[in-house]
PyMOL Python script that loads the backbone (N, CA, C, O; Angstrom):
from pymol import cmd

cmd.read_pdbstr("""\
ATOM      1  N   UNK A   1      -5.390   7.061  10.795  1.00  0.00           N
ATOM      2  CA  UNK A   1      -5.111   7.607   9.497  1.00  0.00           C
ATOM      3  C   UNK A   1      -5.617   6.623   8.456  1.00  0.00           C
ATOM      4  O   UNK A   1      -5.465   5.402   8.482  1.00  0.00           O
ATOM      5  N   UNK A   2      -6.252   7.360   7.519  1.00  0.00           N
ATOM      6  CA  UNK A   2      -6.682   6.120   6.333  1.00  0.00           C
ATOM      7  C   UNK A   2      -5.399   6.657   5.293  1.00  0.00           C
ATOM      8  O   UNK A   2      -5.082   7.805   4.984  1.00  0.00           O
ATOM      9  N   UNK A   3      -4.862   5.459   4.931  1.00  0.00           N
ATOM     10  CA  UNK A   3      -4.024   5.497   3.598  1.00  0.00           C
ATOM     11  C   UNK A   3      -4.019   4.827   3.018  1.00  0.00           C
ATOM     12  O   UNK A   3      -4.144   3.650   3.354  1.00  0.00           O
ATOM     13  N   UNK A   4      -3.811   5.398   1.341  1.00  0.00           N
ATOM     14  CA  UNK A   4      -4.014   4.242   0.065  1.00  0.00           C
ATOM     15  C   UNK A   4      -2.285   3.996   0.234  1.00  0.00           C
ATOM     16  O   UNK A   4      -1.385   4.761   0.582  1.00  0.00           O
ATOM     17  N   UNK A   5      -2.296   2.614  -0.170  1.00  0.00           N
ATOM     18  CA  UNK A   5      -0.819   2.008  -0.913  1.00  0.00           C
ATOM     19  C   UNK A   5      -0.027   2.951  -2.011  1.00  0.00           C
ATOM     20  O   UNK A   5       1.143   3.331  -1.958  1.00  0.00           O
ATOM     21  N   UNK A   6      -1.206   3.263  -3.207  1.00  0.00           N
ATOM     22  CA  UNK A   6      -1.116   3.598  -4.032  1.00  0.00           C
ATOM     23  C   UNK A   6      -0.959   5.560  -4.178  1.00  0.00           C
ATOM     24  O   UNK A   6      -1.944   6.253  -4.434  1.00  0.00           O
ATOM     25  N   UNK A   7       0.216   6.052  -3.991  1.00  0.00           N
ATOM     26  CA  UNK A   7       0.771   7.385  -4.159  1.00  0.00           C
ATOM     27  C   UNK A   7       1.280   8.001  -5.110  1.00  0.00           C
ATOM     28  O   UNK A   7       1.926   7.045  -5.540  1.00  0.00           O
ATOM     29  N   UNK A   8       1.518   8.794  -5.780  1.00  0.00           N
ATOM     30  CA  UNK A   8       2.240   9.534  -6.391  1.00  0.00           C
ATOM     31  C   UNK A   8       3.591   9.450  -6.387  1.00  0.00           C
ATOM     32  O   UNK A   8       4.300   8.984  -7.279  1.00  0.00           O
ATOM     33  N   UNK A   9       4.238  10.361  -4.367  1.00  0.00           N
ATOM     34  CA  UNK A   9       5.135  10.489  -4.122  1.00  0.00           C
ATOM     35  C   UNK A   9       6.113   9.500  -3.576  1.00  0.00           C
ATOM     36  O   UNK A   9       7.270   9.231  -3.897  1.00  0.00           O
ATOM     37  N   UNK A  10       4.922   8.817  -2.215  1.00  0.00           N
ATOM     38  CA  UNK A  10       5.240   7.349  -2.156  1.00  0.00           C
ATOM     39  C   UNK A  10       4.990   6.635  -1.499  1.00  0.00           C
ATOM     40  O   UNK A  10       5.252   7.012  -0.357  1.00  0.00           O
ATOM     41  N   UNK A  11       4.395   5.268  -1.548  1.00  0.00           N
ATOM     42  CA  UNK A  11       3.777   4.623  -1.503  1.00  0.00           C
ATOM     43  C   UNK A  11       2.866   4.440   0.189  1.00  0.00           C
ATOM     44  O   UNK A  11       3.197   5.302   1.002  1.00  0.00           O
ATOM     45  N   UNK A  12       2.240   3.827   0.481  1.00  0.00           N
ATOM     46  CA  UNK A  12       1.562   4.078   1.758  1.00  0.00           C
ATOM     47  C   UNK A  12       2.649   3.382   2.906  1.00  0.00           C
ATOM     48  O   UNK A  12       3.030   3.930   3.940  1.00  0.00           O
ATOM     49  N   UNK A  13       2.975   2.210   2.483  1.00  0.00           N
ATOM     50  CA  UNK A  13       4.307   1.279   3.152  1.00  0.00           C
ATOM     51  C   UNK A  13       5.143   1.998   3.709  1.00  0.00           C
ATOM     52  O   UNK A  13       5.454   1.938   4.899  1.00  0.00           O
ATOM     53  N   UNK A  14       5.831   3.174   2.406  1.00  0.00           N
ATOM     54  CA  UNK A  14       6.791   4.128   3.206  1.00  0.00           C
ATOM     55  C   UNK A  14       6.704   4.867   3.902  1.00  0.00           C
ATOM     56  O   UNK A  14       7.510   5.315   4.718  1.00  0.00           O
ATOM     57  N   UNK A  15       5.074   5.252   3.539  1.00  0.00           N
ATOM     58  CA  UNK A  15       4.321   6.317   4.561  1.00  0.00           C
ATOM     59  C   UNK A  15       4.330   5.932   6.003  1.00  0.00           C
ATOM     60  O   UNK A  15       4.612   6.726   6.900  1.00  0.00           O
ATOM     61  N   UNK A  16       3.876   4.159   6.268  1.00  0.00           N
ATOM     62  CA  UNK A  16       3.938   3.763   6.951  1.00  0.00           C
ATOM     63  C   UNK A  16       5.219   3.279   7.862  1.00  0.00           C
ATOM     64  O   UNK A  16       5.223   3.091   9.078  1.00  0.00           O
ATOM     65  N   UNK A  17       6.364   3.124   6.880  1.00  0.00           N
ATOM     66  CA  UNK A  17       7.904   3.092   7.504  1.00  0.00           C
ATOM     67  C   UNK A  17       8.392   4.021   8.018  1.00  0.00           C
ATOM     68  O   UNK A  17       8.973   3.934   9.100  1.00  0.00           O
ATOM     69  N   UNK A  18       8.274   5.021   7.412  1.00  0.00           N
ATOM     70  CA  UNK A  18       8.593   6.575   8.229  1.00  0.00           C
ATOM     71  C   UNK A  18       8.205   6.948   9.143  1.00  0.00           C
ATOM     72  O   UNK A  18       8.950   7.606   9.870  1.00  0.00           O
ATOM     73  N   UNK A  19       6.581   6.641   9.593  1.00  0.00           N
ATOM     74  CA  UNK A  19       5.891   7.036  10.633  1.00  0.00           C
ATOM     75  C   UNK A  19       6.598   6.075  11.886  1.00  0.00           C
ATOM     76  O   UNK A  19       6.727   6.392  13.068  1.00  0.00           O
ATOM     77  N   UNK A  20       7.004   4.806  11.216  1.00  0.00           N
ATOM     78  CA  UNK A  20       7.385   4.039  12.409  1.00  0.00           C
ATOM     79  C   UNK A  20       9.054   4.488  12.941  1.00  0.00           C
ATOM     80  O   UNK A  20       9.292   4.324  14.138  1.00  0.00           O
ATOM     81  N   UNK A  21      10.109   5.012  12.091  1.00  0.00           N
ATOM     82  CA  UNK A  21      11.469   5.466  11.978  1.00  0.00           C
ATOM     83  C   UNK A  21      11.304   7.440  13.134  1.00  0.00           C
ATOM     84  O   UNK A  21      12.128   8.235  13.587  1.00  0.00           O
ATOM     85  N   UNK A  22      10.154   7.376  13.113  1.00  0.00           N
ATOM     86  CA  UNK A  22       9.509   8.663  13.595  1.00  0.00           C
ATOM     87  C   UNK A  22       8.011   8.836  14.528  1.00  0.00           C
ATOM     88  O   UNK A  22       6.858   9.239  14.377  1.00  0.00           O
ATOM     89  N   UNK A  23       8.896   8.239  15.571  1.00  0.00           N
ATOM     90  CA  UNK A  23       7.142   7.929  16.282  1.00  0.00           C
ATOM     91  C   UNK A  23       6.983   9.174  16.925  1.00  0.00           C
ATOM     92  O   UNK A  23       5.823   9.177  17.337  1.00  0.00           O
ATOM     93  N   UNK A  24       7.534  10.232  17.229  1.00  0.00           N
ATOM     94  CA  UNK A  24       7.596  11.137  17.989  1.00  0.00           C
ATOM     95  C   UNK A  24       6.268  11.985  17.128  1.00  0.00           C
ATOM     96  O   UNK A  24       5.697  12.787  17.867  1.00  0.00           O
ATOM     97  N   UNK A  25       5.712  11.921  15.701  1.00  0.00           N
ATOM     98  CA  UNK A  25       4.975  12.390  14.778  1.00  0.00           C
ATOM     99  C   UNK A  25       3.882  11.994  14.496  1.00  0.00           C
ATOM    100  O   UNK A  25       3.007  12.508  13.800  1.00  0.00           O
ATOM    101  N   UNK A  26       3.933  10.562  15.327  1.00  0.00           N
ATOM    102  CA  UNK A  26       2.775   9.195  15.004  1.00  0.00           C
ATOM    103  C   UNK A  26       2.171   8.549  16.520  1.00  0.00           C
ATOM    104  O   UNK A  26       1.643   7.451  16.698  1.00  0.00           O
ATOM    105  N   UNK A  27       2.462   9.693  17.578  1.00  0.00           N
ATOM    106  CA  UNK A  27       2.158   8.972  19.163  1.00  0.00           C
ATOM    107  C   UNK A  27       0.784   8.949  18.834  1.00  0.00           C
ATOM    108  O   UNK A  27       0.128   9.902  18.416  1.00  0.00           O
ATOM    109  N   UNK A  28       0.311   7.557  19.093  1.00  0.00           N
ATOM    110  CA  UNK A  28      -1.165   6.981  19.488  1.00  0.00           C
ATOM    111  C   UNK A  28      -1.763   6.984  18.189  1.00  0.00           C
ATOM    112  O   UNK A  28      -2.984   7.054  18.326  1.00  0.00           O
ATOM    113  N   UNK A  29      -1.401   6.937  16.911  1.00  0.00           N
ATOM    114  CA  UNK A  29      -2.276   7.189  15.392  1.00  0.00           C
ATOM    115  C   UNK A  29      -2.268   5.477  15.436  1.00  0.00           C
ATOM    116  O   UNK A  29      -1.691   4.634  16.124  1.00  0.00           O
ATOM    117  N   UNK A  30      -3.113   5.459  14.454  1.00  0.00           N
ATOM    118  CA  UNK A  30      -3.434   4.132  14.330  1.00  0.00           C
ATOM    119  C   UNK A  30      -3.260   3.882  12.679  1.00  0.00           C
ATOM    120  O   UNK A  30      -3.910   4.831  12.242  1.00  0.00           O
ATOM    121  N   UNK A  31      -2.966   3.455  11.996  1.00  0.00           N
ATOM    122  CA  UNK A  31      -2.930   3.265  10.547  1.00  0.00           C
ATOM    123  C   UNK A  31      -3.741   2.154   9.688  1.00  0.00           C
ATOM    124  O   UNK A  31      -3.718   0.924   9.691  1.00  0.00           O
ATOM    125  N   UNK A  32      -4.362   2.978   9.061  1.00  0.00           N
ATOM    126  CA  UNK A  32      -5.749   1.789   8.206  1.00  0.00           C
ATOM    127  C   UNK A  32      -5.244   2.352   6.730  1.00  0.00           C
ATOM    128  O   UNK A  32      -4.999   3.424   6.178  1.00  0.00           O
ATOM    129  N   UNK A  33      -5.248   0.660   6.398  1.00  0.00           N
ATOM    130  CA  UNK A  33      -5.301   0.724   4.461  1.00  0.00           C
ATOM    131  C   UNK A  33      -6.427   0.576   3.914  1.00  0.00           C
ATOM    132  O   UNK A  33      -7.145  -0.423   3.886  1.00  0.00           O
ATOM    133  N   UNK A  34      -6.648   2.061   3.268  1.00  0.00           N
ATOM    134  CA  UNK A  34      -8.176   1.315   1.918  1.00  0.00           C
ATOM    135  C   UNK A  34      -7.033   1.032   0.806  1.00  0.00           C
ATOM    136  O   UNK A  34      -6.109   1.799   0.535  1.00  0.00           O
ATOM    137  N   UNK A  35      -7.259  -0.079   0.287  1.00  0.00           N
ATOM    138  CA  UNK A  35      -6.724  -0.010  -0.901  1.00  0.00           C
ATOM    139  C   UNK A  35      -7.320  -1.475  -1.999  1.00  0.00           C
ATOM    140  O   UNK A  35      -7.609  -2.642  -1.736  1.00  0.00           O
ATOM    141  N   UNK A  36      -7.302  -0.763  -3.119  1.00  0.00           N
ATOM    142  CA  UNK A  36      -7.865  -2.942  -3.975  1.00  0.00           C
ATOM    143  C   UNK A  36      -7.384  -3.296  -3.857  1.00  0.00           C
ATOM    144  O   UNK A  36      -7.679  -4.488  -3.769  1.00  0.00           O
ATOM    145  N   UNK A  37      -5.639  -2.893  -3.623  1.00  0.00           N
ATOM    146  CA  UNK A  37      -4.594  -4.148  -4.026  1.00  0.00           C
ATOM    147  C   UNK A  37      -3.508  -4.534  -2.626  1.00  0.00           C
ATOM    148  O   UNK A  37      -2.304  -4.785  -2.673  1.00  0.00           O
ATOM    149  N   UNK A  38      -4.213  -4.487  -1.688  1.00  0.00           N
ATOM    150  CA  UNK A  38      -3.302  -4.517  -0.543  1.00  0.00           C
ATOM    151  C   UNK A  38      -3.750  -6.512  -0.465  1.00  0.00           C
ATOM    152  O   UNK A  38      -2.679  -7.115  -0.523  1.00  0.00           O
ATOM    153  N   UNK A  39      -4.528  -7.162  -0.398  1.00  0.00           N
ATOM    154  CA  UNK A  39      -4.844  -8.812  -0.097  1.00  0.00           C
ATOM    155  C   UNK A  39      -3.362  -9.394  -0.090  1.00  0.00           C
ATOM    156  O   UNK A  39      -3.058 -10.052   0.905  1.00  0.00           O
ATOM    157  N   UNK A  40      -2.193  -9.189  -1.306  1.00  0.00           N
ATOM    158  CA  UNK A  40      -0.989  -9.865  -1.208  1.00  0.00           C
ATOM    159  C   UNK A  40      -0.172  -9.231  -0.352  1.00  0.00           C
ATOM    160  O   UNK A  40       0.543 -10.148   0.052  1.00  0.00           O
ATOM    161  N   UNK A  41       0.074  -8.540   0.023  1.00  0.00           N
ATOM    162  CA  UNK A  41       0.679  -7.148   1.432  1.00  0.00           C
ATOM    163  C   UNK A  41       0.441  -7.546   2.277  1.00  0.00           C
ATOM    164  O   UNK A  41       1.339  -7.405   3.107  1.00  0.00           O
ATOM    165  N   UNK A  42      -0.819  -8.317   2.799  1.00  0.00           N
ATOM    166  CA  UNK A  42      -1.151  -8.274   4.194  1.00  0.00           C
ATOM    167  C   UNK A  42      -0.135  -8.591   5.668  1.00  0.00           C
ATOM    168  O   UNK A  42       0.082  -7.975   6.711  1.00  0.00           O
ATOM    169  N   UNK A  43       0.231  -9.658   5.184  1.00  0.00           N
ATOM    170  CA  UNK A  43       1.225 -10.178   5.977  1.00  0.00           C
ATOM    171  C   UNK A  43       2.668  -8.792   6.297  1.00  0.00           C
ATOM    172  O   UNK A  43       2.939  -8.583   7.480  1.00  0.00           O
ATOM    173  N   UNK A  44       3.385  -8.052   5.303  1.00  0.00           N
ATOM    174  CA  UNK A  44       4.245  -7.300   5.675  1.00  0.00           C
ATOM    175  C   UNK A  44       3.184  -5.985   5.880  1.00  0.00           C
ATOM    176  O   UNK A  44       3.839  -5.102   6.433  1.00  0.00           O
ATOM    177  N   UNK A  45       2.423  -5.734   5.750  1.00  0.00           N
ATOM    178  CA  UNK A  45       1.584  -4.514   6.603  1.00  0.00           C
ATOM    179  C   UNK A  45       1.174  -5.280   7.747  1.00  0.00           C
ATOM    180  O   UNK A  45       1.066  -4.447   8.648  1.00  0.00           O
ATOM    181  N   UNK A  46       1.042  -5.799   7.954  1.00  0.00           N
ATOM    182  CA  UNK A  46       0.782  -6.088   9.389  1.00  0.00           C
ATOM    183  C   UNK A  46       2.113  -6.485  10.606  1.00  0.00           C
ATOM    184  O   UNK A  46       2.100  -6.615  11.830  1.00  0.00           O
ATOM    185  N   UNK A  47       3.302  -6.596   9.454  1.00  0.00           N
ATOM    186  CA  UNK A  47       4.651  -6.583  10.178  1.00  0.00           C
ATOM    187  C   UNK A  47       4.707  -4.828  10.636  1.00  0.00           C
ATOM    188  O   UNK A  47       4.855  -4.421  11.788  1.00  0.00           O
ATOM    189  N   UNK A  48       4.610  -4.308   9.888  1.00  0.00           N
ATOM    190  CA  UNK A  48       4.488  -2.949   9.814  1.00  0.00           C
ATOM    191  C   UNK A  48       3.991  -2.148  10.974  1.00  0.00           C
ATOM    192  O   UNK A  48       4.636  -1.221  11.463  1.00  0.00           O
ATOM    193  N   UNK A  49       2.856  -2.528  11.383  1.00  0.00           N
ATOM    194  CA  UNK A  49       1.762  -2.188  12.945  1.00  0.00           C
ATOM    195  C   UNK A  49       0.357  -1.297  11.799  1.00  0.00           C
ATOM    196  O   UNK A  49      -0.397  -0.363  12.070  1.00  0.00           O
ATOM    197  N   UNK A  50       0.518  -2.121  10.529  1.00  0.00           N
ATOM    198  CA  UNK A  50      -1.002  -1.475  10.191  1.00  0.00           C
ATOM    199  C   UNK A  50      -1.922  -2.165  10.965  1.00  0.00           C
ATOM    200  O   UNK A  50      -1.777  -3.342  11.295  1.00  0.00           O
ATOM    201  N   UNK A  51      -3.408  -1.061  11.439  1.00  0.00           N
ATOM    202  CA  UNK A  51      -3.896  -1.757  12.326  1.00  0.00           C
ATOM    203  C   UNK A  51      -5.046  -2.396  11.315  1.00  0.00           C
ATOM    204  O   UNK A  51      -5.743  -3.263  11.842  1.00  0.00           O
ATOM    205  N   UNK A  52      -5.333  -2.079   9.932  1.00  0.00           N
ATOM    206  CA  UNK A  52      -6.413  -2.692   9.814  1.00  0.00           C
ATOM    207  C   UNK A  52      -6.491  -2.086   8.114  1.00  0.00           C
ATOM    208  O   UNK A  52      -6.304  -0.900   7.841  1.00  0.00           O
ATOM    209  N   UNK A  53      -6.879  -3.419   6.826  1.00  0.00           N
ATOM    210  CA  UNK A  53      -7.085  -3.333   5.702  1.00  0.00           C
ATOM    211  C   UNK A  53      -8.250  -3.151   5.237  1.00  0.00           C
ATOM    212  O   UNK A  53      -8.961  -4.110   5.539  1.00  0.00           O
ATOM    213  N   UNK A  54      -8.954  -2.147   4.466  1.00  0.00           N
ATOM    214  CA  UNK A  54     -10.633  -2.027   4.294  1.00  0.00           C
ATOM    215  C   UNK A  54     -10.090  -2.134   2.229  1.00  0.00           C
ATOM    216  O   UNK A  54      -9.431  -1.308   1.597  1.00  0.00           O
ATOM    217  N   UNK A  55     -10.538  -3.097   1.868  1.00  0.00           N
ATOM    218  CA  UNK A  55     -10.587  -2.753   0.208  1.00  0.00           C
ATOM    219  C   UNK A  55     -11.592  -2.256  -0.363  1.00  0.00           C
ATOM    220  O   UNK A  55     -12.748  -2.330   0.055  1.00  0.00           O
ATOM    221  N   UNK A  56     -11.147  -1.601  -1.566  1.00  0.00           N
ATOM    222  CA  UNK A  56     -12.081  -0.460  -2.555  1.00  0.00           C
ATOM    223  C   UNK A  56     -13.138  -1.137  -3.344  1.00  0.00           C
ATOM    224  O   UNK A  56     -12.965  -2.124  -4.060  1.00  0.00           O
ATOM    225  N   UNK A  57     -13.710  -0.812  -3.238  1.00  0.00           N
ATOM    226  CA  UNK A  57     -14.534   0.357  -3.057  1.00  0.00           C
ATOM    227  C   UNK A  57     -14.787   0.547  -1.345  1.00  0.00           C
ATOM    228  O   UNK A  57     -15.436  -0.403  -0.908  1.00  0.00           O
ATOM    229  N   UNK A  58     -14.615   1.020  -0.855  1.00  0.00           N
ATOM    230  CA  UNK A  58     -14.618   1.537   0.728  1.00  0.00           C
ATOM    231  C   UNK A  58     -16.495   1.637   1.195  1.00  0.00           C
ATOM    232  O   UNK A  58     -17.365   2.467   0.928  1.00  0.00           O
ATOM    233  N   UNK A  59     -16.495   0.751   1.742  1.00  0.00           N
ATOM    234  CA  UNK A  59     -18.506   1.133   2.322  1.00  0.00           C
ATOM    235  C   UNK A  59     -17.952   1.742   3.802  1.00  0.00           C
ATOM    236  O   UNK A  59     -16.937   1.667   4.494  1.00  0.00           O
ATOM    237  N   UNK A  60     -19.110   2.311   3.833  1.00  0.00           N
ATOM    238  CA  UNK A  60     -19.522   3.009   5.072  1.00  0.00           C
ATOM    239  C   UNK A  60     -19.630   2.511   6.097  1.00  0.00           C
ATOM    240  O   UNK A  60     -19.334   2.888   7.231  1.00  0.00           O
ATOM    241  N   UNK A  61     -20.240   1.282   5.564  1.00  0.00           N
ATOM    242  CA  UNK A  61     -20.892   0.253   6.790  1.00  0.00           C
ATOM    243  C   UNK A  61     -19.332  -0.755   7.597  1.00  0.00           C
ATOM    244  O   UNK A  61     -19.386  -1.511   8.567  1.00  0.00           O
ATOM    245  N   UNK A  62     -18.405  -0.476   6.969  1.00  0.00           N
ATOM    246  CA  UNK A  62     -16.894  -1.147   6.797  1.00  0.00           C
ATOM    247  C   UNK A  62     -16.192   0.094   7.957  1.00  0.00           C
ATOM    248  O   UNK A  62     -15.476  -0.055   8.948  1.00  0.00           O
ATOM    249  N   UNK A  63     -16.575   0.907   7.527  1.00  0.00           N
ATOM    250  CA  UNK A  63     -15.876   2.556   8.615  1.00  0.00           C
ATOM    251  C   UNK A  63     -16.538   2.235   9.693  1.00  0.00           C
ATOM    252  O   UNK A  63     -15.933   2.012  10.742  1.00  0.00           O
ATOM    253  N   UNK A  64     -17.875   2.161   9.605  1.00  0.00           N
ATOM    254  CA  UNK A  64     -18.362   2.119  11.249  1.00  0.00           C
ATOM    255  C   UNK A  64     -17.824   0.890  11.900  1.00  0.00           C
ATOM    256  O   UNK A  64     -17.158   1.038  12.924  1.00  0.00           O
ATOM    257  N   UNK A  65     -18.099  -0.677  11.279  1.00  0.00           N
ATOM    258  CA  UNK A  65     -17.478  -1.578  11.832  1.00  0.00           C
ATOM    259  C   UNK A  65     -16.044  -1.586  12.689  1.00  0.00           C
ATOM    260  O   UNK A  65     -15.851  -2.116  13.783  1.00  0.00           O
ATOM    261  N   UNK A  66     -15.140  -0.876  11.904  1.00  0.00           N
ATOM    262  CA  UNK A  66     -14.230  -0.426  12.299  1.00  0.00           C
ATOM    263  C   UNK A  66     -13.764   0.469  13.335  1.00  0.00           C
ATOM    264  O   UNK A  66     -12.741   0.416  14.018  1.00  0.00           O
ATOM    265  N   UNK A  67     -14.753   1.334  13.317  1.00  0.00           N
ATOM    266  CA  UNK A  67     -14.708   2.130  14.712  1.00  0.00           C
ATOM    267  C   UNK A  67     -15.402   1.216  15.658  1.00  0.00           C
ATOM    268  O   UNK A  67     -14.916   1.356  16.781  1.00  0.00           O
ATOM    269  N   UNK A  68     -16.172   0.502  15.633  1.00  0.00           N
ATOM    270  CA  UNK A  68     -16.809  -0.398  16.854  1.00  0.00           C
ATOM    271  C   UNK A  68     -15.878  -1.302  17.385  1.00  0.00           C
ATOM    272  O   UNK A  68     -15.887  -1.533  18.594  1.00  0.00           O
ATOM    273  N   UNK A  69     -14.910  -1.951  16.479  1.00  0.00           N
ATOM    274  CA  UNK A  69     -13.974  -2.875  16.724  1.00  0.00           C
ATOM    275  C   UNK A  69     -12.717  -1.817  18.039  1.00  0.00           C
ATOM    276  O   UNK A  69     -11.931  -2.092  18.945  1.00  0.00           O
ATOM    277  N   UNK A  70     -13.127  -0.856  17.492  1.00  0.00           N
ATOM    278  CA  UNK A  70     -11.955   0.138  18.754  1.00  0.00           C
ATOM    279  C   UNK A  70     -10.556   0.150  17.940  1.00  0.00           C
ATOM    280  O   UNK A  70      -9.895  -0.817  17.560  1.00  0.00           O
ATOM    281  N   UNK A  71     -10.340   1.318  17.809  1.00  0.00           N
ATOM    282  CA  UNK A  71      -8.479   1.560  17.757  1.00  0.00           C
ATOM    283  C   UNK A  71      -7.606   1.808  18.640  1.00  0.00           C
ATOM    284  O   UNK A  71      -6.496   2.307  18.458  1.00  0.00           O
ATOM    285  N   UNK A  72      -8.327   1.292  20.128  1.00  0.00           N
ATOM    286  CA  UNK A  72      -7.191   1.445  20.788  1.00  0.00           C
ATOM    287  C   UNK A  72      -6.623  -0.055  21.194  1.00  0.00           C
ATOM    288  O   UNK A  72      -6.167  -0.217  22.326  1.00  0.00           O
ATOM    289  N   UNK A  73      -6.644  -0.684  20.650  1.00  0.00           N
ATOM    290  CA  UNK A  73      -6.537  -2.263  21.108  1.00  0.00           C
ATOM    291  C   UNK A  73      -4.543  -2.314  21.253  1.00  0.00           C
ATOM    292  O   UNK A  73      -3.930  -2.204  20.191  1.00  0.00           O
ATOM    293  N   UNK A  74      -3.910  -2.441  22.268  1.00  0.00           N
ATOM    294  CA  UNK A  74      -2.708  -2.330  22.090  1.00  0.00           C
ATOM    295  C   UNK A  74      -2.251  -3.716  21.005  1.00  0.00           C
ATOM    296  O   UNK A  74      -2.845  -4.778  20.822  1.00  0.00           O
ATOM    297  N   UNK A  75      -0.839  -3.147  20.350  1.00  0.00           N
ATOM    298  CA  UNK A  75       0.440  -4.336  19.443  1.00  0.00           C
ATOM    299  C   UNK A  75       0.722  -4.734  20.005  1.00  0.00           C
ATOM    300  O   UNK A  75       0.492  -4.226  21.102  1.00  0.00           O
ATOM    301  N   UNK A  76       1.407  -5.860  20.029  1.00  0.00           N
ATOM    302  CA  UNK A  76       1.037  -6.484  18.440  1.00  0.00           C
ATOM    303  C   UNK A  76      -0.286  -6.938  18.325  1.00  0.00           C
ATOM    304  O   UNK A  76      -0.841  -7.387  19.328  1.00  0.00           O
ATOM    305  N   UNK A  77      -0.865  -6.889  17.264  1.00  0.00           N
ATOM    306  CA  UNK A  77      -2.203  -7.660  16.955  1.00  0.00           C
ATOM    307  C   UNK A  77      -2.237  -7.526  15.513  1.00  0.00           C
ATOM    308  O   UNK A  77      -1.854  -6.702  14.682  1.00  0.00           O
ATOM    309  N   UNK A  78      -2.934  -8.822  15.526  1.00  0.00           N
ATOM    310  CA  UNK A  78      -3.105  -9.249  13.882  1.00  0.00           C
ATOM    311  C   UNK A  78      -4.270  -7.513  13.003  1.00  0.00           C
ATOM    312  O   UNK A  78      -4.858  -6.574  13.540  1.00  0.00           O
ATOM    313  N   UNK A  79      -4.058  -7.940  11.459  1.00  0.00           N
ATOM    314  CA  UNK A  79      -4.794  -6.678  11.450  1.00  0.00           C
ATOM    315  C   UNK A  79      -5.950  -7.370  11.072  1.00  0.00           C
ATOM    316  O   UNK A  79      -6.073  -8.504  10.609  1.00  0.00           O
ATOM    317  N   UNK A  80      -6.873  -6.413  11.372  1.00  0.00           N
ATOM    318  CA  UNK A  80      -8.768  -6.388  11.471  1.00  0.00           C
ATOM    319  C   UNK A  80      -8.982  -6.799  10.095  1.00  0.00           C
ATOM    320  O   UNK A  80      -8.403  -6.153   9.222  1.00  0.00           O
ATOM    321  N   UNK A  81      -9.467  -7.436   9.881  1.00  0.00           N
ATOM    322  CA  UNK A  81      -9.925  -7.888   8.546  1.00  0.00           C
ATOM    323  C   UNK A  81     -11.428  -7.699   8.331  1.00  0.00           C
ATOM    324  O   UNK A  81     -12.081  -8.701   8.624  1.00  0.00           O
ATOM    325  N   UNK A  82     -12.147  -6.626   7.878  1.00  0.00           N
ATOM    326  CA  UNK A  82     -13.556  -6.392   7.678  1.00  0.00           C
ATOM    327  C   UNK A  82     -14.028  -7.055   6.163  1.00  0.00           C
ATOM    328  O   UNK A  82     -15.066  -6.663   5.631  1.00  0.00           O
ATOM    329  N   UNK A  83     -13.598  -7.572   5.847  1.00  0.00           N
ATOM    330  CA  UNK A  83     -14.078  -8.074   4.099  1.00  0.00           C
ATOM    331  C   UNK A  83     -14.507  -8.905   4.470  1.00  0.00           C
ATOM    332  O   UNK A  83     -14.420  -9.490   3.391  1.00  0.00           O
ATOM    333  N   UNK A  84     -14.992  -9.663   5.129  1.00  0.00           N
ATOM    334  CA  UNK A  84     -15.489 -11.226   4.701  1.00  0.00           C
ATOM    335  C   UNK A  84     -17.360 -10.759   5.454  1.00  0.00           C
ATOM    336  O   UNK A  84     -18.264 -11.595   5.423  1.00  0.00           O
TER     337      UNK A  84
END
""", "prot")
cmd.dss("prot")
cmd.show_as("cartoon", "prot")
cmd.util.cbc("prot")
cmd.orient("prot")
């Protein structure tokens, strides 16, 4: 699943807390943040089981990396860091 932090209703975190309070809804999904402002988050999204942070502006070349890296890598694991 790609999700922004940044919601309306609410926020990607909770999106992401719920999915975890409710795995029966979330068997085998994997959870990726695009977002600009996730860099200070990282540490409690990755408490979380996000598997991986891509910041905005989102490239293409960042999606494929990401699928090459594999989403099935079992948790705990640190999250994928494609920015550098």
């Amino acid at each position: 699943m790609l999700l922004d932090l940044s919601m309306p209703r609410m926020s990607g975190e909770d999106v992401v807390r719920w999915l975890n309070e409710h795995p029966d809804h979330a068997d085998g999904l994997r959870v990726v943040i695009v977002s600009a402002w996730a860099g200070e988050r990282r540490a409690n999204l990755q408490e979380l089981g996000v598997h991986a942070v891509l910041s905005k502006p989102l490239r293409a070349q960042q999606l494929r990396e990401l699928i090459d890296v594999g989403l099935s890598a079992a948790r705990p694991r640190p999250i994928v860091d494609l920015d550098s």
